[in-house]
C-alpha positions, -999 to 999 in steps of 0.1 A, spaced: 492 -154 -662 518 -139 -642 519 -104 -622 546 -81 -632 567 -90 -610 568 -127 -624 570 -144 -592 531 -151 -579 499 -159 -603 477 -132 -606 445 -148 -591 452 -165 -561 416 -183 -559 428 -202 -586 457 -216 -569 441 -222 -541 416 -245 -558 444 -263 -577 464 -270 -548 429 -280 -526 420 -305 -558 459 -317 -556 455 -324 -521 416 -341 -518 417 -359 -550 423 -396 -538 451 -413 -561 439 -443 -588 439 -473 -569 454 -503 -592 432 -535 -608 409 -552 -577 422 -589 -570 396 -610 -583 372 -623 -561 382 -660 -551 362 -689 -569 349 -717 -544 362 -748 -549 397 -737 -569 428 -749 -560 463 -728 -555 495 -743 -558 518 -737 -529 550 -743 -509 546 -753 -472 572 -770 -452 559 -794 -419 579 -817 -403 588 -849 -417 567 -871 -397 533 -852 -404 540 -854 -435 546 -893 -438 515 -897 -414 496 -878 -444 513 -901 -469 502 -936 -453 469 -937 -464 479 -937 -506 472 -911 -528 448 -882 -517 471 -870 -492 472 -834 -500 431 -838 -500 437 -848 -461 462 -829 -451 436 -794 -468 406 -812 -449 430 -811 -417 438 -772 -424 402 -764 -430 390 -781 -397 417 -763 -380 409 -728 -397 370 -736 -382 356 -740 -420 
């Protein structure tokens, strides 16, 4: 409800709690990634240099198994 004179609310408590609610409330965060599963795989792009990658590739298939086992070693897993 408005005061006569149409231009401020006629209980100024209750705008003050509105505009203190507006102000405290924390938004609505979006969906939580899910939690990584051990042991899953993600497909990606990497680029590395030509001959790293053909030293990878000289053993036969499994490469990208060694070249993830020479990441993890290097990350300290």
């Amino acid at each position: 409800m408005r005061s006569p004179g149409g231009r401020r609310p006629t209980d100024p408590f209750k705008t003050a709690e509105a505009a203190f609610k507006k102000a405290t409330t924390k938004p609505v965060e979006g969906p939580s990634q899910a939690p990584s599963i051990p042991g899953v795989r993600e497909s990606v792009t990497l680029r590395i240099d030509q001959d790293v990658l053909e030293h990878f590739q000289q053993g036969g298939p499994g490469w990208q198994d060694r070249i993830n086992a020479a990441l993890r070693k290097a990350a300290g897993k």
